[in-house]
Backbone bond lengths (Angstrom), bond angles and torsions (degrees), N, CA, C in turn:
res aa  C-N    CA-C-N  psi(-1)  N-CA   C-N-CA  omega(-1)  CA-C   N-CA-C  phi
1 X - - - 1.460 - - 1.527 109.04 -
2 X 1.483 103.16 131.06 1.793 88.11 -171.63 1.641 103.25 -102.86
3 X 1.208 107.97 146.06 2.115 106.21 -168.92 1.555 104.91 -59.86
4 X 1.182 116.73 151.97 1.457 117.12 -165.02 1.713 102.40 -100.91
5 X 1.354 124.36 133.72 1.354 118.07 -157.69 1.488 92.34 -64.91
6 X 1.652 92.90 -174.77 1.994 123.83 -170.39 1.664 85.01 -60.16
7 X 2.031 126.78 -58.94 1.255 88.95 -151.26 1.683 117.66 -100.52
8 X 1.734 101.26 3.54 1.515 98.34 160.19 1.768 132.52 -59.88
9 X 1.915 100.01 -26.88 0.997 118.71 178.91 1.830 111.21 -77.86
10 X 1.468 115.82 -21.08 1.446 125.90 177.99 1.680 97.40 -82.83
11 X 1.386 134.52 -43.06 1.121 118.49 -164.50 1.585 100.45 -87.29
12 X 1.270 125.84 -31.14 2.207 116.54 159.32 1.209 87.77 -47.20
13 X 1.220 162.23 -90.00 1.477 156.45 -122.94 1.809 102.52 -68.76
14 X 0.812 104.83 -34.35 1.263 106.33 178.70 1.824 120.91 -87.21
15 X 1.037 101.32 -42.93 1.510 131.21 159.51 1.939 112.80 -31.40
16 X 1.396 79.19 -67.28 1.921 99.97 163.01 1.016 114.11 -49.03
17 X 1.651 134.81 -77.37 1.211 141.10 138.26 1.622 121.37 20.18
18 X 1.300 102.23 -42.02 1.914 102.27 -176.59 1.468 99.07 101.97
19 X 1.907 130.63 -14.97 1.511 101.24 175.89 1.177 141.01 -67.39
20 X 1.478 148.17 161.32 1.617 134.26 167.16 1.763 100.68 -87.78
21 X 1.322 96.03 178.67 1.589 105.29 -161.90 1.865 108.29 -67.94
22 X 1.381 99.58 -13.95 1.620 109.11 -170.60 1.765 105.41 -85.09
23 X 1.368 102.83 -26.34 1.817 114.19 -177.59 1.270 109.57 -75.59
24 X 2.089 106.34 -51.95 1.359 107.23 -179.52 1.899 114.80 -58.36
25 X 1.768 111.73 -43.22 1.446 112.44 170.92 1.340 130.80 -51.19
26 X 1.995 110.99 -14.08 1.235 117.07 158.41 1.472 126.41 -47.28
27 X 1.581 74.80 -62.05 1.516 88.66 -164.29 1.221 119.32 -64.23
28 X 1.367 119.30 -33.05 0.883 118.12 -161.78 1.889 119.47 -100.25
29 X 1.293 96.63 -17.15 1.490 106.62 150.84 2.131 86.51 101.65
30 X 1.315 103.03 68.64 1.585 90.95 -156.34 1.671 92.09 -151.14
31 X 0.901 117.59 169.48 2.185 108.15 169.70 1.291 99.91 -93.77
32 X 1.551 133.13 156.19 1.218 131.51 147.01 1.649 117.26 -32.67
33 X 0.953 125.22 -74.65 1.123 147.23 174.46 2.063 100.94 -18.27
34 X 1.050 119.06 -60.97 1.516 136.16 159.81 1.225 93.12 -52.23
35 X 1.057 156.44 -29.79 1.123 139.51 -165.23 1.507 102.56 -90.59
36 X 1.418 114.63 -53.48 0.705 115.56 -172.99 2.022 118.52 -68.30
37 X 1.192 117.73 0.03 1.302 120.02 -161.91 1.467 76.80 -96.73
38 X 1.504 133.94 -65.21 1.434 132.78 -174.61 1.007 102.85 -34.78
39 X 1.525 146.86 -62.26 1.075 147.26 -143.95 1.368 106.50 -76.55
40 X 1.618 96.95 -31.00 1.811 104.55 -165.79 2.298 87.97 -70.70
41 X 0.875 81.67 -63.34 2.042 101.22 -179.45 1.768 99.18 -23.67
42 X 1.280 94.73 -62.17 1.498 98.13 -179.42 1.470 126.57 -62.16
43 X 1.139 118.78 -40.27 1.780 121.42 162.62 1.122 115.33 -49.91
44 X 1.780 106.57 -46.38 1.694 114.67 -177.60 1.793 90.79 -54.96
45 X 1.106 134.66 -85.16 1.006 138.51 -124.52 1.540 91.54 -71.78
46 X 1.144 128.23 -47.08 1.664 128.25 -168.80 1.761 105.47 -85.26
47 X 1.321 119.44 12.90 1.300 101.35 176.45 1.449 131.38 99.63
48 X 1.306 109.92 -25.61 1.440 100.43 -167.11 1.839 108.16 -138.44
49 X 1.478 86.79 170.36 1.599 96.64 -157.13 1.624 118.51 -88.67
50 X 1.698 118.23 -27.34 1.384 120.17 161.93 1.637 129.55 -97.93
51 X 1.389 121.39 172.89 1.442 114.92 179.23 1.148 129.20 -86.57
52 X 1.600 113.79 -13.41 1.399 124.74 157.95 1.593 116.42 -66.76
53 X 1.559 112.09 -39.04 1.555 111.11 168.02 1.180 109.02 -67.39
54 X 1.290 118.67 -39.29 1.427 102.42 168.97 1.581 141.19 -61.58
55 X 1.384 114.08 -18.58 1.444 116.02 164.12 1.719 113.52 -76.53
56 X 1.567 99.99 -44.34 1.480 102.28 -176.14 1.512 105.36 -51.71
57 X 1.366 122.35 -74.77 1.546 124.31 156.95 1.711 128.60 -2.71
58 X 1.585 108.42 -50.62 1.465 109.87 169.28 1.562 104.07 -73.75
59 X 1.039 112.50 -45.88 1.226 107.66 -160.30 1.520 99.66 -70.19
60 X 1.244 140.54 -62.13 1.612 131.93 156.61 1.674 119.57 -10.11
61 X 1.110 94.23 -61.54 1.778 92.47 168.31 1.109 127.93 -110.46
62 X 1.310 112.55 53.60 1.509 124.80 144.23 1.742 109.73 75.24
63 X 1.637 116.23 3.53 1.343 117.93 -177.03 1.637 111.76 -79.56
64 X 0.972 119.31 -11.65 1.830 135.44 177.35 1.498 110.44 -144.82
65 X 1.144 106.56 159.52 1.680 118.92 -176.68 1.514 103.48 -148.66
């Protein structure tokens, strides 16, 4: 499993949060679209195929709290 960078790991935090990819690209000063590639990066890397598995998943291994 390869560690998921600082801002794939900032946009799960946000993800958790309840935002969509257009709120987190607010905030974060980023396109949806980027958002959505992180998000895609991050499933790749942790395994799994939705974005709810994907928070549960961080949160299992200790990458979000």
């Amino acid at each position: 499993m390869s560690p998921v960078t600082p801002r794939e790991t900032e946009v799960i935090r946000w993800m958790a949060a309840g935002k969509t990819a257009a709120e987190i690209g607010t905030i974060l000063g980023i396109s949806p679209i980027t958002v959505n590639t992180h998000i895609a990066n991050a499933k790749m890397k942790l395994g799994v195929f939705k974005e709810t598995v994907l928070v549960a998943a961080a949160l299992r291994n200790g990458i979000i709290r």
